[in-house]
C-alpha positions in Angstrom: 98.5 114.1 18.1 96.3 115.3 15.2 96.0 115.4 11.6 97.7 119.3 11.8 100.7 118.1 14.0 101.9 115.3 11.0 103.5 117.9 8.7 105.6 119.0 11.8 106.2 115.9 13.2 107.2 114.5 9.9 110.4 117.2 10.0 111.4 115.9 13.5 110.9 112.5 12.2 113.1 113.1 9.0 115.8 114.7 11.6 116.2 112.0 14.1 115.8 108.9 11.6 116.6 109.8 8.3 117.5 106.3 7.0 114.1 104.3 8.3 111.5 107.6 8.8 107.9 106.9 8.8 105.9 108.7 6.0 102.7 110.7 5.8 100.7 107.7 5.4 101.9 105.8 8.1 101.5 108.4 10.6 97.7 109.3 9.0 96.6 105.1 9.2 97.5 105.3 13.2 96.1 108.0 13.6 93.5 106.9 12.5 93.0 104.5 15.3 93.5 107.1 17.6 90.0 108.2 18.6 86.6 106.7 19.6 85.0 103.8 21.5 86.9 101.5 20.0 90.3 103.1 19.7 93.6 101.0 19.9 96.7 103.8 19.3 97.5 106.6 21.7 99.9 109.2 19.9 100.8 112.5 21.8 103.2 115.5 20.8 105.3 117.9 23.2 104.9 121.4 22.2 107.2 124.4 23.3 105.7 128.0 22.4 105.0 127.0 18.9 107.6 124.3 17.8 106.7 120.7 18.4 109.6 119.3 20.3 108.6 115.7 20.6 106.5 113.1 19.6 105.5 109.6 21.0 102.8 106.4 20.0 101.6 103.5 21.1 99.4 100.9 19.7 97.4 97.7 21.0 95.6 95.3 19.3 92.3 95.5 21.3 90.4 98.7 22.1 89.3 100.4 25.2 86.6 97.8 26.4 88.5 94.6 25.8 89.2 93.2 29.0 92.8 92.8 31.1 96.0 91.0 29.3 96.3 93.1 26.4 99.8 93.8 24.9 100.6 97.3 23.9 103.4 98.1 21.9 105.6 101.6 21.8 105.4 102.4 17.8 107.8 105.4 18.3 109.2 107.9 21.1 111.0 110.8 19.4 112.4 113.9 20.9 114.1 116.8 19.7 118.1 116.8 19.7 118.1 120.1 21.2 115.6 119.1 24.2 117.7 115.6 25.3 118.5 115.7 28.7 115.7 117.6 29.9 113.2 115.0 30.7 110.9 115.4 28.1 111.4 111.3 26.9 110.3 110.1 30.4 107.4 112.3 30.6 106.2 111.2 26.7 106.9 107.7 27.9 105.2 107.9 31.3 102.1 109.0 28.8 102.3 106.0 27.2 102.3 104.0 30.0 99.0 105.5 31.0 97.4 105.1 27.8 98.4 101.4 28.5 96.8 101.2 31.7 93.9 102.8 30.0 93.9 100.1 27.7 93.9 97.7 30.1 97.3 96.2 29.1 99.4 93.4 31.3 102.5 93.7 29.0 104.0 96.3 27.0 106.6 96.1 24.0 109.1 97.9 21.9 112.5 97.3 19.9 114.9 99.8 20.3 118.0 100.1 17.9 120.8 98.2 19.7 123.0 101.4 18.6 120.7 103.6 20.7 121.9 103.4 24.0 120.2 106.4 25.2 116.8 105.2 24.7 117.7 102.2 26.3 118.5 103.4 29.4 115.5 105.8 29.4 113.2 102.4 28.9 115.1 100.9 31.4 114.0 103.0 34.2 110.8 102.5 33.5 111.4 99.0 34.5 111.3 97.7 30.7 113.7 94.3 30.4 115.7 93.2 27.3 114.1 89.6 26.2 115.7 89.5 23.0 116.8 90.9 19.4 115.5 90.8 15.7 118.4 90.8 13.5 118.5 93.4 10.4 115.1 95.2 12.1 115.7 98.8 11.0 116.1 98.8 6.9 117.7 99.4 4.9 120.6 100.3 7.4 119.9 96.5 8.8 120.6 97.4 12.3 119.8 95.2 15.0 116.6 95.9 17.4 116.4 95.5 21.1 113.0 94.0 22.1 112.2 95.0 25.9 109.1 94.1 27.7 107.5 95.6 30.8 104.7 93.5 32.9 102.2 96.1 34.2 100.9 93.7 36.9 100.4 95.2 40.4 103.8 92.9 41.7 105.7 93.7 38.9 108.3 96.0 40.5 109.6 99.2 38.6 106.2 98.9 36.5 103.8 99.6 39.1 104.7 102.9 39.4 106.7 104.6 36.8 109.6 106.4 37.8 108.4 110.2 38.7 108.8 112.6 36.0 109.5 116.4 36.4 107.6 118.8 33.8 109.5 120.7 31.5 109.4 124.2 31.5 107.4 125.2 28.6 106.7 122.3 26.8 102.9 120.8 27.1 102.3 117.3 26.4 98.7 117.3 24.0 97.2 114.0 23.0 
């Protein structure tokens, strides 16, 4: 993701969660920890002909160089309505997962809205686990989050190889 692709991603953003969206700034302070040495996000959009279709970040709290048993955590994973079921969330996911291992990470994170049983399942086949909830999470609709965690070490089942994803035709993945 670049500075260009926030106005667009914004919109899809707006669309998919209108009551919590994240706004301009948000999206321009990760991104602007998404490049150089000592970068700690990874933000990538899906892109079909010339609509982005998808959008998907994660952040850790050491950069590139720091050594094994850093945590990552999934800030977002968004895909158009019209593009569900067509594999485009487990190929944005499986890109976060390699932008984990590229950060050298031995766990990784997210909360999921307990109402979003889709996403749930799509974590879960990455081998993500349920650990837990944080009550009232998502404002102001105080909806319940989800936290999953996946262990990336070698023995670590489902983890050590993410599940196999197909492309989808059209639709480039750009980081």
């Amino acid at each position: 993701m670049r500075w260009w692709d926030i106005d667009p991603v914004l919109e899809l953003e707006k669309a998919l969660f209108p009551e919590d969206a994240w706004s301009r700034g948000m999206f321009w302070s990760e991104l602007a920890h998404a490049r150089g040495p000592e970068a700690t996000r990874r933000y990538v959009v899906a892109v079909q002909g010339d609509r982005l279709v998808g959008y998907a970040g994660l952040a850790t709290g050491a950069g590139s160089d720091s050594g094994s048993g850093a945590v990552a955590d999934v800030q977002t994973v968004a895909v158009a309505r019209d593009q569900w079921g067509t594999g485009l969330g487990a190929r944005l996911m499986a890109e976060l997962l390699r932008a984990a291992t590229s950060f050298d990470c031995a766990e990784i994170m997210l909360e999921c809205r307990v109402d979003n049983v889709r996403a749930q399942k799509l974590y879960e086949r990455f081998g993500f686990e349920a650990i837990g909830f944080r009550r009232g999470y998502y404002q102001p609709g105080n909806v319940d989050a989800l936290v999953m965690r996946l262990s990336t070490a070698p023995e670590s089942g489902p983890a050590a190889g993410a599940p196999s994803v197909n492309g989808v035709q059209g639709t480039e993945i750009n980081g």
